[in-house]
C-alpha positions as CSV (number, residue, x, y, z in Angstrom):
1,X,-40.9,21.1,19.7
2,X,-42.1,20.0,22.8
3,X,-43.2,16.4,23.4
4,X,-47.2,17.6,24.0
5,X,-46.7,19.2,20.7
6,X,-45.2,16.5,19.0
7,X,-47.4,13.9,19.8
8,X,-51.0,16.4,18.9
9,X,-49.3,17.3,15.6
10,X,-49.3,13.7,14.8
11,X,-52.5,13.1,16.0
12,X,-52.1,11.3,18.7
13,X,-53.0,11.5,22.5
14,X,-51.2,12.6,25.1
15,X,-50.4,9.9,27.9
16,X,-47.7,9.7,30.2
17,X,-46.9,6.4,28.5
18,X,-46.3,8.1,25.6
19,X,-44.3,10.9,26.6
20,X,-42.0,8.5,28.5
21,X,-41.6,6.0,26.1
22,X,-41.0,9.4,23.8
23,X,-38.3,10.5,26.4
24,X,-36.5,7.2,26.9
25,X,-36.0,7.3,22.8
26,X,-34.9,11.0,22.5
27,X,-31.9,9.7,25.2
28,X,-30.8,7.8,21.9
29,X,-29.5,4.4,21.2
30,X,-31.3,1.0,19.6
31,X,-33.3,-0.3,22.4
32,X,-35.2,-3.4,23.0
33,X,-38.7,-3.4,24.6
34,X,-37.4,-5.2,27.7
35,X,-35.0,-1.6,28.2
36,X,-37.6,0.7,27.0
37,X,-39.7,-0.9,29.6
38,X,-37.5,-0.8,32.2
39,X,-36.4,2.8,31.6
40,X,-40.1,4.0,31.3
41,X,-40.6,2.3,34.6
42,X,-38.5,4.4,35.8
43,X,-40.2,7.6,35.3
44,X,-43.7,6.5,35.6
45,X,-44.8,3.7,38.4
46,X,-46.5,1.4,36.8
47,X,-46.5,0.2,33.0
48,X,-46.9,-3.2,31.2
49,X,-44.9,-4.2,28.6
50,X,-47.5,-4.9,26.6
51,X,-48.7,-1.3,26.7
52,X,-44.7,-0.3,26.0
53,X,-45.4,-2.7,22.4
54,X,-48.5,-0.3,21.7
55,X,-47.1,3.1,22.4
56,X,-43.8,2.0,20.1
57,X,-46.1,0.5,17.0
58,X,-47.9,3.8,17.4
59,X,-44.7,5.9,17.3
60,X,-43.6,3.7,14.3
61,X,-46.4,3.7,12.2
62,X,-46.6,7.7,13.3
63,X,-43.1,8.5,12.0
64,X,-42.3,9.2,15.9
65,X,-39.7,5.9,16.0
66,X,-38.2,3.4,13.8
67,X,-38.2,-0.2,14.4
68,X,-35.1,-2.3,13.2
69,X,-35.1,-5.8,13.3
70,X,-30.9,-7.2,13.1
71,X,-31.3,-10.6,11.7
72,X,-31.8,-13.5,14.8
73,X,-32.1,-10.7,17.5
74,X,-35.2,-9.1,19.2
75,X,-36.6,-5.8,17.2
76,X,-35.0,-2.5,18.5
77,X,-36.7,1.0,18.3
78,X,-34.8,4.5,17.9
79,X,-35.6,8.0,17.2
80,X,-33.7,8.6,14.5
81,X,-35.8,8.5,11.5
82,X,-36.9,9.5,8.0
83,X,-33.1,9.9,6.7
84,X,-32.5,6.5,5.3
85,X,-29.6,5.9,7.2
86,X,-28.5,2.2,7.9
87,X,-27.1,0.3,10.8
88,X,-24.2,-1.7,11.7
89,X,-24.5,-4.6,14.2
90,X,-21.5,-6.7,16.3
91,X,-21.9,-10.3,15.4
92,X,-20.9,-11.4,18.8
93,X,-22.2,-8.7,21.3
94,X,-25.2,-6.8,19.8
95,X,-24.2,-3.8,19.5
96,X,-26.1,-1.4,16.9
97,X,-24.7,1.8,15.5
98,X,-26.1,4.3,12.9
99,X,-24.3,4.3,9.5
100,X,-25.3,7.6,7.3
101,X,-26.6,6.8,3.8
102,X,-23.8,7.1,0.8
103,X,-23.7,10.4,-0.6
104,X,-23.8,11.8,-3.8
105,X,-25.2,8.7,-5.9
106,X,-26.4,6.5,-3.5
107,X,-26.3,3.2,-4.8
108,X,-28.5,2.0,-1.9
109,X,-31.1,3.1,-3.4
110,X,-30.6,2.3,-7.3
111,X,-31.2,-2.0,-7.2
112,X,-30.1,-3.8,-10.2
113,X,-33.8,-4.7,-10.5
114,X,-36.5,-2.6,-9.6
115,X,-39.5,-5.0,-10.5
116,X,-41.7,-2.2,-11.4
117,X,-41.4,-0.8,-8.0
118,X,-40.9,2.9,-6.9
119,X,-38.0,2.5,-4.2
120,X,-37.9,5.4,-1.8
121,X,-36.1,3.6,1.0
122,X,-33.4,1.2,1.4
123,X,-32.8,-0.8,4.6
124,X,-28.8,-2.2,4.5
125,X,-27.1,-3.9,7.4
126,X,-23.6,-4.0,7.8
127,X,-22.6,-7.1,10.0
128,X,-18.7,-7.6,11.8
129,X,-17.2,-6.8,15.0
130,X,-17.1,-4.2,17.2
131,X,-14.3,-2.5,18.8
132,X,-14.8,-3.8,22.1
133,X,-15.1,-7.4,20.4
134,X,-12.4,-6.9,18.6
135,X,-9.8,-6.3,21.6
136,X,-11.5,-8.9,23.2
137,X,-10.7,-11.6,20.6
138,X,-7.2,-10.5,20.6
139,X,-6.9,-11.1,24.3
């Protein structure tokens, strides 16, 4: 579906902020503001950062992007969303990848205590090192 479309069947306006902020997140990847901003800069002249924060709480409150939030680093945004999957994060470089949800019983989503909740999402982080880290610790 086209960007214009996607953005009207959700409600929302269509602004060049959107649809580059919309564009920069379909290239994939867990971005920080700071690189959505710059990227977005990059196809439109001029936009604040601030106004990059507004479009992206739109998108996630939309269903349009998800915001993840690795423990002690900045918030990141991606497009992938509504599948449940889960992330793993480099302790020493950042990194982010996706991480599909278990199949068949997915004990993700089956806590030992519900507390009266209904649980439709699970949000897991794996934490260790990444490849690149890895060969670079070796060294």
């Amino acid at each position: 579906m086209p960007a214009e479309e996607e953005l009207r069947s959700r409600g929302l306006r269509v602004t060049r902020p959107r649809l580059a902020v919309l564009d920069v997140l379909g290239q994939g990847g867990h971005l920080g503001v700071d690189e959505i901003a710059r990227q977005v800069r990059s196809r439109i002249d001029s936009v604040s950062t601030q106004a990059v924060y507004d479009v992206l709480n739109v998108f996630a409150e939309a269903g349009l992007a998800r915001r993840i939030e690795p423990a002690g680093g900045a918030a990141r945004y991606e497009r992938r969303t509504g599948d449940n999957h889960h992330h793993v994060v480099c302790r020493d470089c950042g990194v982010v990848g996706d991480v599909d949800c278990a199949v068949g019983a997915a004990p993700c989503l089956e806590p030992t205590a519900d507390h009266g909740f209904v649980i439709d999402e699970a949000e897991v982080t794996f934490w260790g090192l990444c490849p690149d880290c890895q060969a670079s610790a070796a060294r």
